[in-house]
C-alpha positions as CSV (number, residue, x, y, z in Angstrom):
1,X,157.3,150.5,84.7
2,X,159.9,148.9,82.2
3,X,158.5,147.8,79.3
4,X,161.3,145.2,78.5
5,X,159.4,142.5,80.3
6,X,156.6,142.4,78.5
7,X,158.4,142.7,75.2
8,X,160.6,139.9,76.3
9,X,156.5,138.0,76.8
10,X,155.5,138.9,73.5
11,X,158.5,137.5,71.7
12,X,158.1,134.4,73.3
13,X,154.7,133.6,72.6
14,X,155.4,134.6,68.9
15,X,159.0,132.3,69.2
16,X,160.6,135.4,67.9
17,X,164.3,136.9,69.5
18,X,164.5,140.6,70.0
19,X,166.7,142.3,67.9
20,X,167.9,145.5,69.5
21,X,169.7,148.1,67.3
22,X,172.6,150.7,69.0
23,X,173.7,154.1,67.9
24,X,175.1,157.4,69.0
25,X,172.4,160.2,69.6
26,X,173.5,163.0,67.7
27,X,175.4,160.8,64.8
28,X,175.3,162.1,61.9
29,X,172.9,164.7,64.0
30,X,170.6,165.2,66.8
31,X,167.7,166.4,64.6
32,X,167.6,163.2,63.0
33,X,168.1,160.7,65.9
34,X,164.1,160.4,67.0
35,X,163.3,159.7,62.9
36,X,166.1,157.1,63.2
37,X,164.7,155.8,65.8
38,X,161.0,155.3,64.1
39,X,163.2,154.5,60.9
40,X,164.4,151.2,63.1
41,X,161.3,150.0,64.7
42,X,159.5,150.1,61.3
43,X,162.3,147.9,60.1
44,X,161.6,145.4,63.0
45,X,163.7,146.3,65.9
46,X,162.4,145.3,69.1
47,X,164.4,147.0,72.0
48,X,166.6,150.4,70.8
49,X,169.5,150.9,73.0
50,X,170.7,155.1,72.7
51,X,174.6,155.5,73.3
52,X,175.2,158.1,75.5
53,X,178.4,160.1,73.6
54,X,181.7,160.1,75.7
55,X,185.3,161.3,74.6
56,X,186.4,158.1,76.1
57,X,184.8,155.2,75.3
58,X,186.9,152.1,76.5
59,X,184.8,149.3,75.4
60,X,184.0,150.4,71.7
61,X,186.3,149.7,68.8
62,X,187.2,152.4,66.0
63,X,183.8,152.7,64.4
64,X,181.9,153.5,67.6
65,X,184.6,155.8,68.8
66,X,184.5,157.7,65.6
67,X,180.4,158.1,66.1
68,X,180.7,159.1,70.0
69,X,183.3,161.4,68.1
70,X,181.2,163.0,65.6
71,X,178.4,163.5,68.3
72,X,180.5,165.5,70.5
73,X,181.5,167.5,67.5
74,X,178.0,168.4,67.6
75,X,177.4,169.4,70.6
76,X,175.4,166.2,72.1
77,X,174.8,165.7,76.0
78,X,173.3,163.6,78.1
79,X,170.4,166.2,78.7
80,X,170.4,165.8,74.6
81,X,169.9,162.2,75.3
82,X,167.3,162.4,77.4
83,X,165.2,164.8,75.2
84,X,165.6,162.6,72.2
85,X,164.2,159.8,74.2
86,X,161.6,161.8,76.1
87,X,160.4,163.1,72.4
88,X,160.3,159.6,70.7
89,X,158.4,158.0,73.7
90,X,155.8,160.8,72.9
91,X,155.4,158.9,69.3
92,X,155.8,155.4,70.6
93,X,154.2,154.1,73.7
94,X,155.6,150.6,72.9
95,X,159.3,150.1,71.7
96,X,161.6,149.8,74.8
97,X,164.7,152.4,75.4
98,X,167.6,151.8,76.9
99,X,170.4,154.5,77.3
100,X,174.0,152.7,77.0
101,X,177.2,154.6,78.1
102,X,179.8,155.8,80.7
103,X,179.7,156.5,84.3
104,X,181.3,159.9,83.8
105,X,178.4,161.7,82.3
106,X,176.2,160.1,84.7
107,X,178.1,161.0,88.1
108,X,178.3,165.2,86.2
109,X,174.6,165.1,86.3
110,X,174.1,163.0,89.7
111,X,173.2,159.3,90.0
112,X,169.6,160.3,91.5
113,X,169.1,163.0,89.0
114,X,169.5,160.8,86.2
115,X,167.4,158.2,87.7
116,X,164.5,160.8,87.9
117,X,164.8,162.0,84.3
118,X,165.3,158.5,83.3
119,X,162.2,157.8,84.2
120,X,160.2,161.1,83.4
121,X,161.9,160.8,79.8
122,X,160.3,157.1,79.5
123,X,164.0,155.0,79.4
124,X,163.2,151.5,80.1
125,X,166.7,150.6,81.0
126,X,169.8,151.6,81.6
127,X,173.7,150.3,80.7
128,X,176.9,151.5,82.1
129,X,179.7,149.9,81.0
130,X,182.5,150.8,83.6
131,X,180.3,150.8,86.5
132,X,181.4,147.2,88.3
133,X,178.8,145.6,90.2
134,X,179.3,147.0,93.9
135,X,179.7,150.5,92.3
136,X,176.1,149.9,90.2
137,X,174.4,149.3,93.4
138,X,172.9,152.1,94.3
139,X,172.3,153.2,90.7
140,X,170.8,150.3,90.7
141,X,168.6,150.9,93.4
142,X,167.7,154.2,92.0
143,X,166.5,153.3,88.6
144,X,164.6,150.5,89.9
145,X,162.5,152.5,92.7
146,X,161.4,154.5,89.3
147,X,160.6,151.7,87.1
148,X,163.6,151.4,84.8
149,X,165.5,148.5,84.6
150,X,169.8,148.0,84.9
151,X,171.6,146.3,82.2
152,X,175.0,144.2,82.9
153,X,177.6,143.3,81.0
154,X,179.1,139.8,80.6
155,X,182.0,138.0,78.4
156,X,183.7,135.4,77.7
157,X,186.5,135.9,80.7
158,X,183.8,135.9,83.1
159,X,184.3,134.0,86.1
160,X,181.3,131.8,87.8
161,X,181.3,134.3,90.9
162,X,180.5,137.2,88.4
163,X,178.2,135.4,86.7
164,X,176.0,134.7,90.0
165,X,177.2,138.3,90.9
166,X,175.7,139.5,87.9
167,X,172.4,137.4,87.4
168,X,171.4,138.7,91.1
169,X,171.5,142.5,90.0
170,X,170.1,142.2,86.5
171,X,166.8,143.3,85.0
172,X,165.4,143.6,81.9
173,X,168.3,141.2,80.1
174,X,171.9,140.3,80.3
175,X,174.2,141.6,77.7
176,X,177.0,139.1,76.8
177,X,179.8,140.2,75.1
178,X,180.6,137.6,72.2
179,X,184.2,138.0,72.3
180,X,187.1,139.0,73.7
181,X,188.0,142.3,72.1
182,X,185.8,146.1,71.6
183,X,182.8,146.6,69.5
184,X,182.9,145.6,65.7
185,X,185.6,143.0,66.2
186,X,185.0,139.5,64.4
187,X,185.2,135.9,64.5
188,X,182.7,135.0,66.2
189,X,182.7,131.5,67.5
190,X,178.8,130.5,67.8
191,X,179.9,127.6,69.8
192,X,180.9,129.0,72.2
193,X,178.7,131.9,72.7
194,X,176.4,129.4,73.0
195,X,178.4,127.8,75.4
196,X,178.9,130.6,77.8
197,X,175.0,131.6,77.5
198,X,173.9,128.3,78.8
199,X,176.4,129.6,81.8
200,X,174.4,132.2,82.5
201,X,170.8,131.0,81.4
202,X,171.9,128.8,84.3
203,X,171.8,130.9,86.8
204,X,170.3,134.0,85.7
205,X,166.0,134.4,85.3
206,X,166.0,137.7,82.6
207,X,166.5,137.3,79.1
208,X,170.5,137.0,77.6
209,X,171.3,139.0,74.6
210,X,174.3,139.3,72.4
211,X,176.7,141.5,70.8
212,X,179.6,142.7,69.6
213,X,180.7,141.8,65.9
214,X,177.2,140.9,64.5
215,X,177.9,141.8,61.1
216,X,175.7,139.9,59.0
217,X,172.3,138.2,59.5
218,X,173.5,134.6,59.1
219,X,175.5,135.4,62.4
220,X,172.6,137.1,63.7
221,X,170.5,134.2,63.0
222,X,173.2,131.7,64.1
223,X,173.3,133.3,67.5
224,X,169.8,133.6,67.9
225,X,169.2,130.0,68.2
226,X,170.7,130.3,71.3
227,X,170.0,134.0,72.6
228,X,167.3,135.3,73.4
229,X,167.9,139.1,71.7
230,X,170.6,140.0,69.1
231,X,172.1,143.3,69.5
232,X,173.7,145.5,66.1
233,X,176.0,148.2,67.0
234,X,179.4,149.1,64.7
235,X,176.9,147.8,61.5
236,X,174.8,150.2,62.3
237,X,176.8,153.1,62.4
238,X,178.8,152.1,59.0
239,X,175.5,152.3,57.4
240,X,175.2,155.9,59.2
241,X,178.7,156.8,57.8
242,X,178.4,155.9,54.2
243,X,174.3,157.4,53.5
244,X,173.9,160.9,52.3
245,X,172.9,162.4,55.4
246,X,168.9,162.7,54.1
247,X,169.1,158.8,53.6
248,X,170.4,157.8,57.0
249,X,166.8,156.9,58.5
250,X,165.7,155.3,55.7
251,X,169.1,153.8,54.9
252,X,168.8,152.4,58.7
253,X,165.7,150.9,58.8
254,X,166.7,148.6,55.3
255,X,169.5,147.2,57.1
256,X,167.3,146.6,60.1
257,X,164.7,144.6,58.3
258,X,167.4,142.8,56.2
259,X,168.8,141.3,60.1
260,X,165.0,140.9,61.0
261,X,164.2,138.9,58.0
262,X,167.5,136.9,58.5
263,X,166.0,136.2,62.0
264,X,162.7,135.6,61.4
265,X,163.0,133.3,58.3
């Protein structure tokens, strides 16, 4: 069973939003993705959402691209994925894992395949960005039958049919997109994020995160007032690039508990 929910629950009670940290398994290596991974929840992370590395990556600006990059250099698959999660949930029983990526990787290795080792490596959820709704159906179907939750996309173009379209097939959250434009883009408008969250709160009964350009944690705190998670991608992986390669977990985790504090205070 996911164990997003619950999370979600405990957050709540505590009046605290989730901040959920992204990164590329196998950036800067593979060996060192399950320490990153500890590296993040001792820094406060909440939820860690696992890019799944793709040569193609349509929805992720330059700094992404070059991680997803750097990962195939090294080899990384989704099998890779999967161990690195299956290895970390031996450690941690608690901190939710969500795989994000492509539908190419996915369809090579079989929708109900995936589904199964989704849930055998202990993935709580599961994001596909170029999967449209009709298509995420039966993925959808899949995952859930095991216990692992499917993650949407929303932005700012969305239209009120999507929206419902969405909110119907989510679990675990919504991810809204804060702008119009690929990951690690700015201006941010909190306005109107907050505007097209209370679109979706409206209709929708899981949790709405955001990201995309949260840079700083007076953003993240800003947009927390109105979200219910914060997610940290394209800072995340700058910190990767510019630590010696023995500093990356710990390097990680300090920028992780700098956005938690900004969060919490």
């Amino acid at each position: 069973m996911s164990r997003i929910p619950a999370t979600f629950e405990r957050l709540t009670r505590t009046g605290r939003k989730a901040l959920i940290p992204f990164f590329s398994v196998g950036d800067p290596s593979l060996p060192l993705c399950v320490p990153i991974m500890h590296a993040m929840v001792a820094g406060g992370a909440d939820i860690i959402e696992l890019g799944i590395p793709f040569s193609d990556p349509m929805a992720d600006g330059p700094t992404i691209q070059r991680s997803s990059g750097r990962a195939l250099k090294n080899g990384v698959t989704l099998r890779d994925v999967l161990k690195s999660a299956a290895q970390f949930r031996h450690e941690d029983g608690t901190t939710p894992v969500v795989l994000m990526g492509y539908a190419n990787p996915i369809e090579q290795m079989g929708r109900e395949r995936f589904a199964s080792q989704c849930a055998e490596a202990g993935v709580d959820g599961v994001l596909v960005v170029d999967y449209p709704p009709d298509e995420a159906r039966d993925l959808g179907k899949l995952l859930g039958a095991r216990g692992v939750d499917s993650i949407f996309l929303l932005s700012p173009t969305s239209t009120e049919s999507r929206i419902k379209e969405i909110a119907a097939l989510a679990t675990g959250y919504i991810y809204y997109v804060s702008l119009r434009g690929v990951t690690g883009a700015s201006h941010i408008d909190p306005q109107d994020v907050a505007h097209h969250i209370a679109r979706i709160k409206a209709v929708s009964k899981v949790p709405v995160g955001v990201g995309f350009g949260i840079r700083d944690g007076t953003t993240a705190r800003q947009l927390a007032e109105v979200a219910d998670a914060i997610v940290i991608g394209s800072r995340i992986v700058e910190e990767i690039e510019a630590s010696p390669i023995n500093d990356v977990p710990a390097n990680v985790g300090a920028l992780i508990n700098r956005f938690r504090q900004a969060m919490d205070a």
